[in-house]
N, C-alpha and C positions, 0 to 999 in steps of 0.2 A: 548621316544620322536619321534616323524615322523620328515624324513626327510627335510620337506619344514619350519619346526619352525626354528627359528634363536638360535643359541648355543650361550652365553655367555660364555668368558672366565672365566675360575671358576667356572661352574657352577655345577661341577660333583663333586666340596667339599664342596660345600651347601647341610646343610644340610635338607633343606626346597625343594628344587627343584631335589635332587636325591630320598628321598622315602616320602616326601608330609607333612612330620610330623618335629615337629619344636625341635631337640635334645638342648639343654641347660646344660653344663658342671656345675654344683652348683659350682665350686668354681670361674669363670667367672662373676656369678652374689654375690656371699656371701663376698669373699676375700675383692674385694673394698671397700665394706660397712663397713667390719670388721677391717680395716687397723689402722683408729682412735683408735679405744677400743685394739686391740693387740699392737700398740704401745703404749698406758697408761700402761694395763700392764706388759709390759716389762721393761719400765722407770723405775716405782713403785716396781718391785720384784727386779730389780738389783739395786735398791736403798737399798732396804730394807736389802738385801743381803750383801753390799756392806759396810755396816756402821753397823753390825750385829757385837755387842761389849757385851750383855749380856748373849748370850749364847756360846760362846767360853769361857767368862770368867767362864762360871762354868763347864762347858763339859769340857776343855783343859787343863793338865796338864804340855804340854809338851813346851818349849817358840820357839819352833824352827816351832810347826805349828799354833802361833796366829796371828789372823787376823790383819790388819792395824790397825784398829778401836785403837784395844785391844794395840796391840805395841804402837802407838801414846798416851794413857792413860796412861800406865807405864814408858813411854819417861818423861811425863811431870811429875807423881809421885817423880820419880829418878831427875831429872833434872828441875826444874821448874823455874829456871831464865835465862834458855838459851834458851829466847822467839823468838829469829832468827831462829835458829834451828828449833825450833815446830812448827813456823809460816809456815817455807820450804817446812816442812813433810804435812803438813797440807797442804798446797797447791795442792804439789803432792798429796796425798791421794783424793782431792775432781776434780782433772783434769780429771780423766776416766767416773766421772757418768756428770760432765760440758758438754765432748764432745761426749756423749749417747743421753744426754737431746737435745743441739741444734740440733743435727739430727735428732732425732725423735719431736723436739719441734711444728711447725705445725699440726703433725699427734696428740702428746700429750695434746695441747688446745683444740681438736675438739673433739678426745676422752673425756675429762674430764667433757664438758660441753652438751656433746652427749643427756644425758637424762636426763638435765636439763630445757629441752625446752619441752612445752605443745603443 
């Protein structure tokens, strides 16, 4: 720069105005775009994850590592008229993926309907 041009503040971390060419960090421009479709699937696999009851049932033999899913089904097998109870568990059991979804639920409709639009 010659002396007699006027310096804006900031100017020497622009990236355009210190070597003339226009640097762009891809995840500045991809991330935003991608924020919809990574919260779908995020929601979606810790769903799927998270209620995952037929393959413990055959993988697990041990009762000390099954899943919720899988406990809350031999709860009510064992037990099936003490629907307070089951109702409770059940509750608690589906309270971790309620308070995923509403946080992610904005990002999760935009996602979902993302590339359903022509």
């Amino acid at each position: 720069m010659s002396s007699n041009s006027p310096v804006l503040p900031g100017a020497e971390d622009d990236p355009v105005a210190s070597s003339g060419e226009v640097v762009v960090d891809p995840a500045q421009v991809l991330l935003p775009m991608a924020k919809p479709v990574l919260a779908t699937v995020t929601i979606m696999t810790a769903l799927s994850s998270w209620t995952a009851l037929v393959g413990p049932l055959i993988f697990l033999n041990d009762e000390r590592l099954s899943t919720l899913s899988l406990g809350l089904q031999q709860y009510q097998s064992q037990h099936f008229t003490a629907y307070n109870l089951l109702l409770a568990a059940s509750t608690l059991f589906v309270l971790p993926i309620a308070i995923i979804f509403v946080a992610g639920q904005r990002y999760f409709t935009a996602g979902a309907t993302q590339g359903a639009v022509k």
